[in-house]
Backbone as a chain_set.jsonl record, in Angstrom:
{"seq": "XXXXXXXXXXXXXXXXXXXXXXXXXXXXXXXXXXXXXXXXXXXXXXXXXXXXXXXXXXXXXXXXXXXXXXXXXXXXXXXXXX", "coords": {"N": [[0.831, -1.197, 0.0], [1.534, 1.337, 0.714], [3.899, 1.68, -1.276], [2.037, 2.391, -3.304], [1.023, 4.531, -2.151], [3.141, 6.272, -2.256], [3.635, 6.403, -5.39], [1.635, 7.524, -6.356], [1.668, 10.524, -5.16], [4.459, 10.808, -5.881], [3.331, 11.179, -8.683], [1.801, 13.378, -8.664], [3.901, 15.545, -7.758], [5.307, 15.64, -9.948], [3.527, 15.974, -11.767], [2.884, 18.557, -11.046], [5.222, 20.087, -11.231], [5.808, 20.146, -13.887], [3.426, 21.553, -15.064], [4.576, 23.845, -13.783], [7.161, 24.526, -15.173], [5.949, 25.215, -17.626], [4.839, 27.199, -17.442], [6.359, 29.147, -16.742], [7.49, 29.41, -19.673], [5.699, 30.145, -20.685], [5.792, 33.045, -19.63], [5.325, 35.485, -21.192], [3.198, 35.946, -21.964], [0.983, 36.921, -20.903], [-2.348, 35.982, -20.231], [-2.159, 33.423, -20.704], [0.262, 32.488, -18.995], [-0.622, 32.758, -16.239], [-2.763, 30.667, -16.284], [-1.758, 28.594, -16.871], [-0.159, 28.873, -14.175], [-2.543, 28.535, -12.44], [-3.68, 26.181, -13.247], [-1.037, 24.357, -12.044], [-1.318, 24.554, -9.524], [-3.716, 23.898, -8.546], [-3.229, 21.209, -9.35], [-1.302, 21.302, -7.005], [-2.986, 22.035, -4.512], [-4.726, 18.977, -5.082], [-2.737, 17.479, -4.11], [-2.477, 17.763, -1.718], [-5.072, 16.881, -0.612], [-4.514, 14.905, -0.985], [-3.036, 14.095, 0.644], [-3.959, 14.912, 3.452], [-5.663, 12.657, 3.155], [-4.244, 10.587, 3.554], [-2.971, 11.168, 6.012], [-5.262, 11.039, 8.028], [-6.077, 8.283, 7.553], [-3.739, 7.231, 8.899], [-1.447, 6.767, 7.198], [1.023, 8.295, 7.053], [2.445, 10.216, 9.217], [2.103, 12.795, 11.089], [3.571, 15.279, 12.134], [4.818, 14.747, 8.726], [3.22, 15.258, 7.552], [2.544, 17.932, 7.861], [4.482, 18.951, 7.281], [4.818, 18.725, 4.698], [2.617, 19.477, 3.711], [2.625, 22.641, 4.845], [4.415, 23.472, 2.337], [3.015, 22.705, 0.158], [1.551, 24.428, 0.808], [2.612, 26.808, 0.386], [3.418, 26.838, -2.323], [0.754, 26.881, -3.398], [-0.15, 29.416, -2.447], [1.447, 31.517, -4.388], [0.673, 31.952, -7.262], [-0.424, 34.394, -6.425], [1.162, 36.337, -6.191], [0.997, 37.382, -8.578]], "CA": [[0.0, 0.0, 0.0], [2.755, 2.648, 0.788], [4.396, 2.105, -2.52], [1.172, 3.092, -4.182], [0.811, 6.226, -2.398], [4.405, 7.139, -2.592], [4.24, 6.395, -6.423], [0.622, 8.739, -6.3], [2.776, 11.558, -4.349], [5.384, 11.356, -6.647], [3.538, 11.692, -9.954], [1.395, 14.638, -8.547], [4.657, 16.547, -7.754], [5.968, 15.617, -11.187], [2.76, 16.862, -12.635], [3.293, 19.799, -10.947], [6.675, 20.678, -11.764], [5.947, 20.336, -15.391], [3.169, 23.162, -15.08], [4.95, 24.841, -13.061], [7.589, 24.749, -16.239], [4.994, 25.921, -18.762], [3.987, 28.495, -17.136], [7.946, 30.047, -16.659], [7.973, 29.385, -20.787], [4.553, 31.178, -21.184], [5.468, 34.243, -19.185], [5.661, 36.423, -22.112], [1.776, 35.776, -22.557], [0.288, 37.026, -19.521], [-2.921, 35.136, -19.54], [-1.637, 31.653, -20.365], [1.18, 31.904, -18.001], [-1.364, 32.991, -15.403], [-3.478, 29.585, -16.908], [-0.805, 27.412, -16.25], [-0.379, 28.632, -12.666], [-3.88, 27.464, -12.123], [-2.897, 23.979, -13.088], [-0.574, 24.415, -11.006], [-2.336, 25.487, -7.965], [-5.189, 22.688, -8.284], [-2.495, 20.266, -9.149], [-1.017, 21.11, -5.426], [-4.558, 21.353, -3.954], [-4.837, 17.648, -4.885], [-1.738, 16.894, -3.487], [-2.609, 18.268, -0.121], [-5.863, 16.541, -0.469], [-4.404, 13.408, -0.758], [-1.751, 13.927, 1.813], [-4.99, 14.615, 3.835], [-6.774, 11.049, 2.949], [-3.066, 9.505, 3.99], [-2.922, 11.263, 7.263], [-6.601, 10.039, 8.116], [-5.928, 6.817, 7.61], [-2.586, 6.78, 9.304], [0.149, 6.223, 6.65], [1.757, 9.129, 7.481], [2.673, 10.819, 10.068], [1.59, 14.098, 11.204], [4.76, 15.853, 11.35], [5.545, 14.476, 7.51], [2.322, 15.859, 6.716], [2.187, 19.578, 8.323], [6.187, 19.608, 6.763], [4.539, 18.542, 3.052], [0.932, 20.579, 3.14], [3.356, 23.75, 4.377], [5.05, 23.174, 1.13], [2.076, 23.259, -0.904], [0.597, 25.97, 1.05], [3.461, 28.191, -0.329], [3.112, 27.009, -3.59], [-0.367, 27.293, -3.404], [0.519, 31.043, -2.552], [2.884, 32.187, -5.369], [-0.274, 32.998, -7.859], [-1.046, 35.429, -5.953], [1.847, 37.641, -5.977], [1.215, 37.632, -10.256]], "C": [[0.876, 1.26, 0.0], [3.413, 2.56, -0.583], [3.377, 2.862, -3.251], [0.868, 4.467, -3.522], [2.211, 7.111, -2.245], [4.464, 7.274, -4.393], [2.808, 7.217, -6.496], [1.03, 10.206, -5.822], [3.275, 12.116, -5.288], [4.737, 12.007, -8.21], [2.707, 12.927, -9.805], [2.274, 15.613, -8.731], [5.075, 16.591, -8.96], [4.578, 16.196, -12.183], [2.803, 18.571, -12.253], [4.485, 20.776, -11.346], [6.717, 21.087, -13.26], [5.162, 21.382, -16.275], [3.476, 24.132, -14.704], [6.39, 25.857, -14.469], [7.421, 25.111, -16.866], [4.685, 26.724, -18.905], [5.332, 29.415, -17.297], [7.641, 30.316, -18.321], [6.615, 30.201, -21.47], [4.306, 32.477, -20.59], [5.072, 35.263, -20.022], [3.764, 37.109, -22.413], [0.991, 35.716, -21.481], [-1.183, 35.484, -19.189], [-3.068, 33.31, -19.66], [-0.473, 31.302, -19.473], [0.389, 31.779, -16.5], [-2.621, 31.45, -15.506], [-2.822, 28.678, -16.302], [-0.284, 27.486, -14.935], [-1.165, 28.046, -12.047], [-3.843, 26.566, -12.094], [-1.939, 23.841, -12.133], [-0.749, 24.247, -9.464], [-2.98, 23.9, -7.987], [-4.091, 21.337, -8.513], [-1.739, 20.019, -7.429], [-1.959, 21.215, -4.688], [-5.045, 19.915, -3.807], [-4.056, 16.725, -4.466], [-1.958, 16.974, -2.142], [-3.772, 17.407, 0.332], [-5.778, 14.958, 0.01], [-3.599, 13.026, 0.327], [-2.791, 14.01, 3.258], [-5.556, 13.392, 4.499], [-5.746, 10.714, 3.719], [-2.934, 9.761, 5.628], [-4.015, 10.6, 8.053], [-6.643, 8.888, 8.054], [-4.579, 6.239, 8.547], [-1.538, 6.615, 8.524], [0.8, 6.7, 6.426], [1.598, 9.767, 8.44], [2.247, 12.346, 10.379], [2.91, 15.647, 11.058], [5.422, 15.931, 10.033], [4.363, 15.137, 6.733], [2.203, 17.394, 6.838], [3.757, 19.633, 7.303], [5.618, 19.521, 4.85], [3.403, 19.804, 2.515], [2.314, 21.873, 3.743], [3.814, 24.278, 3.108], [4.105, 23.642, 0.184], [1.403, 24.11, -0.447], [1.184, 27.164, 0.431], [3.398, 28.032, -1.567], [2.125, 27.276, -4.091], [-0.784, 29.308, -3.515], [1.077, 32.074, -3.733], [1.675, 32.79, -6.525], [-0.546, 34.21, -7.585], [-0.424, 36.637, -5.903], [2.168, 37.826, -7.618], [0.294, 38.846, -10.764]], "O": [[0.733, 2.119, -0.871], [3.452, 3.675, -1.103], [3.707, 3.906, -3.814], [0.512, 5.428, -4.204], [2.291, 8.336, -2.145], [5.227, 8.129, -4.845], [3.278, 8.16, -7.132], [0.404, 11.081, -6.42], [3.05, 13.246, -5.721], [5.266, 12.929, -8.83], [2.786, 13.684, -10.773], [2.019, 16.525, -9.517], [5.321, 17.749, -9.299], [4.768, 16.792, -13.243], [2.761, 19.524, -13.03], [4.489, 21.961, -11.678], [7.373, 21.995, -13.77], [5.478, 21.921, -17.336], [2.989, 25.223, -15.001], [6.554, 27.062, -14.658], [8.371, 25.697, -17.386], [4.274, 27.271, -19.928], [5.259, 30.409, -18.018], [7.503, 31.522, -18.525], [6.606, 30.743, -22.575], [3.25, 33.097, -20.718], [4.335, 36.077, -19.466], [3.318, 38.174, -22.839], [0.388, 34.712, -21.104], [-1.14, 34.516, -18.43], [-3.688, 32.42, -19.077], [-0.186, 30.14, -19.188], [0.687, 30.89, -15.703], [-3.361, 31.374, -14.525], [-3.214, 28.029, -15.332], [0.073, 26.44, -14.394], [-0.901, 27.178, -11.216], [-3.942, 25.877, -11.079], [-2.193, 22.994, -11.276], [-0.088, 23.748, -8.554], [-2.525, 22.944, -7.359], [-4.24, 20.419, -7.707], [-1.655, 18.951, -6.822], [-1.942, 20.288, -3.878], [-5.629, 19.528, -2.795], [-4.31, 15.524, -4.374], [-1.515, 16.069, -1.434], [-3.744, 17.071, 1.516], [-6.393, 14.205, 0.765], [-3.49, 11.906, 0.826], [-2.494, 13.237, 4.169], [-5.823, 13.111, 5.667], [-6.142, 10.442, 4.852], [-2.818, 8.83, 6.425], [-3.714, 9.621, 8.737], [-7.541, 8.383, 8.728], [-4.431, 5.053, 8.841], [-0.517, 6.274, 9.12], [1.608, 6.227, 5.626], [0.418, 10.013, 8.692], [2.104, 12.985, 9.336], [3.026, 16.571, 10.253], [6.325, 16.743, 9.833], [4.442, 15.497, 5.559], [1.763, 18.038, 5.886], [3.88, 20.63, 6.592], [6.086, 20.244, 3.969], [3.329, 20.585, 1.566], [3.132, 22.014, 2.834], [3.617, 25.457, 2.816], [4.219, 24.67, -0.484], [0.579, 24.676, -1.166], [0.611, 28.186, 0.054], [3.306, 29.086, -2.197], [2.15, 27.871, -5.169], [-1.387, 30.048, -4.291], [1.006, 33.303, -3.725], [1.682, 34.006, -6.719], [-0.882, 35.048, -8.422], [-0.963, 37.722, -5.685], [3.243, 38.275, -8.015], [0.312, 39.179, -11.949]]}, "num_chains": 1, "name": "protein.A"}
């Protein structure tokens, strides 16, 4: 069970990273770089969500979870100063 939500984890952050990429390469174009933050955003929203479900159930820790959702709370953040 832990492999599957470490390998669910991982491909969220890797979906994130790769809008987070798109968006750097669409600055030029205000409202598609501002587009691809959004994906962004809701891509770490569902990360938090799930980090959530995992705490709730126990298969993480509470400390591994306040240190991860921090994380996406700041990334969650960063739209906002666009």
């Amino acid at each position: 069970m832990w492999c599957s939500l470490n390998l669910a984890v991982t491909s969220l952050h890797k979906i994130f990273h790769r809008l987070q990429a798109e968006a750097f390469r669409k600055r030029k174009y205000p409202k598609s770089f501002v587009a691809k933050l959004s994906d962004a955003e809701s891509e770490a929203a569902e990360t938090q969500t799930w980090l959530d479900f995992y705490l709730s159930c126990s298969y993480i820790s509470e400390s591994t979870h306040k240190e991860l959702d921090d994380i996406y709370e700041k990334i969650g953040s960063v739209k906002n100063f666009v």
